[in-house]
Residue, then its C-alpha position, 0 to 999 in steps of 0.5 A: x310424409x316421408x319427402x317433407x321428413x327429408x326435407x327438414x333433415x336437409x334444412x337442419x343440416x345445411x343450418x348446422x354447417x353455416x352455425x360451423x363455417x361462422x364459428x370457424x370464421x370468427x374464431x379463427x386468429x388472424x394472420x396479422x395477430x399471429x404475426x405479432x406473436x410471433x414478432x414480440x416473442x422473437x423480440x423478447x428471446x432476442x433481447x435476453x440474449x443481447x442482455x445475457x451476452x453483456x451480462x457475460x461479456x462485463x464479467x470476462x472483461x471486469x476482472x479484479x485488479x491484479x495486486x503488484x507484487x511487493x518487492x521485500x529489501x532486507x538489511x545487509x550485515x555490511x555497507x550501513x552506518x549511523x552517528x549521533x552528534x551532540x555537544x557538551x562543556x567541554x567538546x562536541x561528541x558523536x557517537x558511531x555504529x554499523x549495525x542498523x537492522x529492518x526490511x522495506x517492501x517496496x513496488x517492483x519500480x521504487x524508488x522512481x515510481x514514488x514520484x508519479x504513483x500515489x501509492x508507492x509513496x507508502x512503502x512498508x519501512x522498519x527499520x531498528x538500531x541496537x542501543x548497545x552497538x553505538x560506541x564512542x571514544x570512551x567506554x565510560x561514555x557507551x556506559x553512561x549513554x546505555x544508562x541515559x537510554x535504559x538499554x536494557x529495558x528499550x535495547x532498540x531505537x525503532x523507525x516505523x514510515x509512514x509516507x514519502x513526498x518527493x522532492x526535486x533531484x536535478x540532474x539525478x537519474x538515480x538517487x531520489x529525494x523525498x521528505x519521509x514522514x514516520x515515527x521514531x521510537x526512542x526510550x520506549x517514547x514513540x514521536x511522529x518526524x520529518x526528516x529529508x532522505x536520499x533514496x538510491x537503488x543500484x544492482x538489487x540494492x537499495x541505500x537510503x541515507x539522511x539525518x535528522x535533528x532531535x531534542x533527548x528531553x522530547x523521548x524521556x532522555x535527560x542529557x547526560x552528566x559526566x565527572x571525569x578526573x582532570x576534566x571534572x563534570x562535563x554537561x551534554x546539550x539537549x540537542x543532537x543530530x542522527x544521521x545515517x546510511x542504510x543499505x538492503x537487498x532484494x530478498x532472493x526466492 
């Protein structure tokens, strides 16, 4: 009894580790499948770190556009002069200053750089000239021409600019010539113009010069008429010609 009860024990036994070994046997991975694990988890870390190196490598070499430093240029109280010419029934006049105020902000290699660089054709320009400081001959003149402007409500002519276009210079390394395109502030009446102008900069200094033709009637302003003893009354025309030279230097920190 005791032998038939072993052998069943051994028989249940030896069926009891085949159930094991098969078991292990089937599920156990197999080389090549963790191979493959191991294969697409190295490809993925390799790949986020090929993505994180470009990702750091554009933001150090994409960097915002460093922004030129305007150079300011600021009115000097000598070395500028304007005229006003016109005609009249009698004679030709003109009128005279040396007072022209304002600034330019220009880029550092203006006026030069206006001819290949789309965005120094816009450099900031204002420029301003007291009514009061021009003079003539006569002081019944200044008087009746400070009346016609209504100087002291508008005590200034204003120039704002808009853009420059450039225009050939032959032979100049220095002076540049553009077709400058602003607006003119007359009588407190503001018209867009064209006027040609000669750009020069020299040792920190920059001198612009140019004229430009003007109707008074187009700013509100009826020619002026005069009576003078002897002469009796004199009429001004309608047209007259500005021109001018403007020097500035560059501001100094």
């Amino acid at each position: 009894m005791k032998t038939r009860l072993w052998k069943v024990l051994a028989i249940v036994a030896v069926m009891t580790v085949a159930v094991v070994l098969v078991l292990f046997l089937w599920f156990r991975p197999s080389q090549d499948t963790s191979a493959e694990f191991d294969y697409v988890f190295s490809s993925t870390e390799a790949a986020s770190e090929a993505v994180s190196s470009a990702v750091t490598e554009t933001s150090q070499s994409v960097k915002p556009a460093a922004q030129t430093e305007l150079v300011r240029f600021d009115a000097q109280p000598s070395g500028s002069k304007a005229k006003i010419a016109g005609t009249s029934s009698v004679h030709d006049w003109t009128m005279e200053s040396i007072v022209i105020g304002g600034f330019m902000e220009v880029d550092p290699g203006f006026p030069g750089s206006a001819l290949t660089n789309s965005s120094a054709i816009r450099p900031r320009v204002e420029v301003f000239l007291p009514v009061r400081a021009f003079k003539s001959y006569s002081k019944r003149m200044d008087e009746v021409m400070q009346e016609h402007m209504d100087e002291p409500k508008y005590k200034r002519i204003e120039y704002r600019l808009i853009e420059l276009n450039p225009k050939p210079t032959p032979g100049s390394s220095a002076k540049f010539a553009f077709e400058a395109t602003g607006v003119l502030t007359i009588k407190g009446a503001a018209r867009t113009n064209q006027m040609p102008v000669v750009i020069e900069k020299l040792e920190g200094k920059m001198k612009v010069s140019g004229s430009m033709s003007l109707k008074m009637t187009d700013f509100g302003v009826q020619p002026p008429k005069i009576t003078i003893p002897v002469l009796g009354a004199i009429t001004t025309g309608d047209d007259i010609t500005v021109t001018f030279e403007w020097s500035s230097a560059a501001q100094t920190p």
